[in-house]
C-alpha positions in Angstrom: -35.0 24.0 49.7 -33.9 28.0 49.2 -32.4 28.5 45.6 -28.8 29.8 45.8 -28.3 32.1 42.8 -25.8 34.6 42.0 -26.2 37.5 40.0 -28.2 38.7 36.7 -29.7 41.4 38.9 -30.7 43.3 36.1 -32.8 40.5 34.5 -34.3 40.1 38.2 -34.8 43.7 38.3 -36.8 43.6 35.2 -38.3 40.6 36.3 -39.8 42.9 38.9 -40.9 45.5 36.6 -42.7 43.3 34.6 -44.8 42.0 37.6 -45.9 46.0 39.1 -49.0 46.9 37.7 -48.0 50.2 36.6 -45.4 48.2 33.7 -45.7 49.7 30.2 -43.3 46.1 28.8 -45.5 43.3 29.5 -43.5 40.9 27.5 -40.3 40.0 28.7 -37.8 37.7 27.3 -34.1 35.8 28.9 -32.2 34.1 25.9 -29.1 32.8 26.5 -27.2 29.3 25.4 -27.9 25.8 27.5 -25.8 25.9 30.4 -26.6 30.2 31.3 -28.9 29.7 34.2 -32.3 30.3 32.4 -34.2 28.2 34.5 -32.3 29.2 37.7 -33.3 32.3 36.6 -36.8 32.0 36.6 -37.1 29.7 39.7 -35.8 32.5 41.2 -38.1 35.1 39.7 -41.1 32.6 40.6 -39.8 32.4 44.2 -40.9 36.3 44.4 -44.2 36.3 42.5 -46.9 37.9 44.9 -49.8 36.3 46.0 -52.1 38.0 44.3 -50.7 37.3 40.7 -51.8 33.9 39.3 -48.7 32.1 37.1 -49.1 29.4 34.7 -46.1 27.9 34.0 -45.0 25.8 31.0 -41.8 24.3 29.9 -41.5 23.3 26.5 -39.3 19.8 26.7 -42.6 18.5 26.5 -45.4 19.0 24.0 -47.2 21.7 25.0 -49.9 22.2 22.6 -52.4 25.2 22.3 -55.4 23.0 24.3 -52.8 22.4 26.4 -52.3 26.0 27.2 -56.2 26.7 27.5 -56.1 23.7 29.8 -54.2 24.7 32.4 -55.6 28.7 32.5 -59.0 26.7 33.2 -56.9 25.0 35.9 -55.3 28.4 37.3 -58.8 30.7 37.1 -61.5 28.5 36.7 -64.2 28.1 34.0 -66.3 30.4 36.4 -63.5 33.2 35.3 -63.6 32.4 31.9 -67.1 32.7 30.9 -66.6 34.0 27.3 -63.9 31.4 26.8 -66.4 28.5 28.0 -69.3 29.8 25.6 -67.2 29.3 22.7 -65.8 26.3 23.5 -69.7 24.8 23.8 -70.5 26.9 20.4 -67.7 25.3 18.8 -68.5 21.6 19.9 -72.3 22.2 18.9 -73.8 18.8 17.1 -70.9 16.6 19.5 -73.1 16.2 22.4 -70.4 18.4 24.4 -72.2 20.7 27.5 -71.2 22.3 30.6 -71.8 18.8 32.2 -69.6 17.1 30.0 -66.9 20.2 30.8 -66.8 19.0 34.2 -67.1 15.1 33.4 -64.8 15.0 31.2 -61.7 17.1 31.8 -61.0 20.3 30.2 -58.2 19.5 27.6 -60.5 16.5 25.8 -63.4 19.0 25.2 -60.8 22.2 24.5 -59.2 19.5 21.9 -62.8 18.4 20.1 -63.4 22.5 20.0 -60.2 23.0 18.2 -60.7 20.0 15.5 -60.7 20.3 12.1 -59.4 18.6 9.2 -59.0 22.0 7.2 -56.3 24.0 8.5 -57.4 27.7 7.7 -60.6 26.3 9.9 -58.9 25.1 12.6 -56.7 28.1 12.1 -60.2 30.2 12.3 -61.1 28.3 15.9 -57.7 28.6 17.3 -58.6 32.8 16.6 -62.3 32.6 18.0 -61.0 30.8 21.4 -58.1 33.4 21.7 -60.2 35.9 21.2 -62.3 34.7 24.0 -59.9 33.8 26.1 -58.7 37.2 26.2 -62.1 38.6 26.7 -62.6 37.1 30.1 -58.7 37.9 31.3 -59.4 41.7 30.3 -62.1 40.9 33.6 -59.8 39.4 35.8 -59.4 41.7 38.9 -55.8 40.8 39.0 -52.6 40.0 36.8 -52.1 37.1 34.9 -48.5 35.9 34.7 -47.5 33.2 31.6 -44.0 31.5 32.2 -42.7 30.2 29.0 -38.9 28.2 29.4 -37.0 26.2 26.7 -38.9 27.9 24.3 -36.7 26.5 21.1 -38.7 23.2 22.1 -42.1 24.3 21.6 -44.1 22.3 18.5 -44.6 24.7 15.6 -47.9 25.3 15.7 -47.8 26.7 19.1 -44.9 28.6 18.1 -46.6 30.3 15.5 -49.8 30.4 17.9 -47.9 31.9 20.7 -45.8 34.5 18.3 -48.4 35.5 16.6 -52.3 35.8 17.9 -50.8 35.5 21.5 -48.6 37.8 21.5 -50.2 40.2 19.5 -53.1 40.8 22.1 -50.9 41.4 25.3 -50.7 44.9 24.6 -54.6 45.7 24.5 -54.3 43.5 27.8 -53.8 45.5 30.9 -53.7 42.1 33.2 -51.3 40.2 31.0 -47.8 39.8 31.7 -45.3 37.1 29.5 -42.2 36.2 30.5 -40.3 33.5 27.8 -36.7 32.0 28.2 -35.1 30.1 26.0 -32.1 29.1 24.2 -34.3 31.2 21.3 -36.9 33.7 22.0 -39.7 35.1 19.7 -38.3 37.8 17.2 -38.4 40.8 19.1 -38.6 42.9 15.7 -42.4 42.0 15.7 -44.6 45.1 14.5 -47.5 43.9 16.6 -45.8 43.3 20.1 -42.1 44.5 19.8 -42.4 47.9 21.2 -44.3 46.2 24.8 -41.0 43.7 25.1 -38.2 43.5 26.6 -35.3 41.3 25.7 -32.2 40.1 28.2 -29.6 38.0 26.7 -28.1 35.3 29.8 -24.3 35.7 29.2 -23.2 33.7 32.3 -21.6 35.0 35.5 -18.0 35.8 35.7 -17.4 38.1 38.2 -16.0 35.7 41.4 -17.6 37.9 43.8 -20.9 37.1 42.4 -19.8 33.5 43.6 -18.4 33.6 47.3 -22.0 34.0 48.5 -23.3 30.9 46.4 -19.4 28.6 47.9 -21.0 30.2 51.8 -24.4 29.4 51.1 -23.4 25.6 50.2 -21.8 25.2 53.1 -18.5 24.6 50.9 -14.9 26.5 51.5 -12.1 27.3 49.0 -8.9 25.7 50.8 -6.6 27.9 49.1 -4.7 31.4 50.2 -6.2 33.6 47.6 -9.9 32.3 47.4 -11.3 35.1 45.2 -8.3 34.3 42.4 -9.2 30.5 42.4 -12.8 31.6 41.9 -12.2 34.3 40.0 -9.9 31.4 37.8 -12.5 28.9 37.8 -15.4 31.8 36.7 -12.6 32.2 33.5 -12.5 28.3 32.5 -16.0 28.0 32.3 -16.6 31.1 30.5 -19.6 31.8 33.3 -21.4 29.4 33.0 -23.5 28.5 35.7 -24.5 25.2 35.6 -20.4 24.7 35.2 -19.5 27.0 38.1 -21.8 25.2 40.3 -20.1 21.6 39.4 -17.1 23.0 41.0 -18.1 24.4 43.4 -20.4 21.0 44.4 -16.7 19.6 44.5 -15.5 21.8 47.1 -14.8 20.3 51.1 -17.7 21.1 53.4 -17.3 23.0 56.5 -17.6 21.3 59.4 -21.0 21.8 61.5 -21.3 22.1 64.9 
């Protein structure tokens, strides 16, 4: 089914930015308040990623946890593209009986999660650095871009909050192939001396212009029975302060045109 969306050209604009190769931001943020067409947004944004940019895509409703995230770049490039990543994965698990075998028996997150364990915290703290580290290694080899999609952000458990805002982040700009895009209700501080200056932050304040809309009533196949359509809109656009997911529920209620 073809997404119908209306507007926020700029943030698609620097959705598109963000994906050329020659992008000096690789760390783009959309915040804006439930209801502002985040996810709309980036559905729309994922619609036009290029072939040859691999995605991995998390939403943060569920628990995404930092093996988690490991588990599905293994997934998206392969343990054959992350060599470096792999080593220290089997140099952490030393003395469990954990090999390549077992990488391939097993499944990816169980091993990633034994690499990761510890009962200290500054140790597991230390491993969660020496996999980063890694991981990062190997995607500063990748012949093409890497693309993370982050939504409902405010969600994420702390520790991969704190994970992603800080050791993350913090290596995307020494990382040519990286790109980051985050939407959320809340975003990473932007006023971060490590990664600020690469980012890029769009705040989602809804859609009120009633032109943006007519397209979206057409493209649903709906039709305003009144004699001033664009001043119905245009009222409707007003009441729900411009809010998408609002605008659309009126619009859903709208008679159909007739096909032929």
């Amino acid at each position: 089914m073809a997404i119908i969306f209306a507007d926020y050209q700029e943030q698609r604009s620097a959705f598109y930015e963000l994906c050329k190769p020659t992008c000096n931001k690789p760390i783009l943020f959309f915040e804006g308040e439930s209801g502002s067409g985040k996810t709309s947004l980036l559905r729309e944004c994922m619609s036009q990623i290029l072939a040859d940019i691999k995605h991995i895509t998390f939403d943060c409703k569920t628990t995404i946890s930092i093996s988690e995230f490991f588990s599905r770049s293994v997934r998206k490039v392969g343990w054959e593209g992350l060599s470096e990543f792999r080593k220290s994965v089997l140099n952490l698990s030393k003395g469990l009986s954990i090999n390549v075998h077992d990488i391939k028996q097993k499944g990816n997150q169980n091993t990633i999660d034994v690499a990761l364990r510890a009962e200290d915290e500054k140790e597991r703290e230390q491993r969660q650095t020496l996999l980063t580290d890694a991981w990062f290694r190997d995607v500063r080899n990748l012949d093409n871009s890497l693309l993370v999609i982050v939504d409902t952000f405010e969600k994420s458990i702390s520790e991969m909050s704190n994970w992603f805002c800080g050791p993350f982040l913090a290596r995307i700009p020494d990382t040519p192939q990286m790109r980051v895009l985050v939407a959320g209700q809340k975003t990473p501080d932007i006023n971060n001396i490590e990664w600020g200056d690469s980012c890029n932050r769009h705040q989602l304040l809804g859609i009120s212009d009633a032109h943006e809309w007519m397209p979206v009533v057409e493209a649903m196949g709906c039709y305003i029975n009144m004699d001033d359509p664009l001043t119905w809109l245009a009222g409707v656009c007003y009441a729900m302060k411009g809010k998408p997911s609002e605008i659309i529920k009126i619009i859903e209620t709208l008679p159909k045109r007739e096909t032929v």
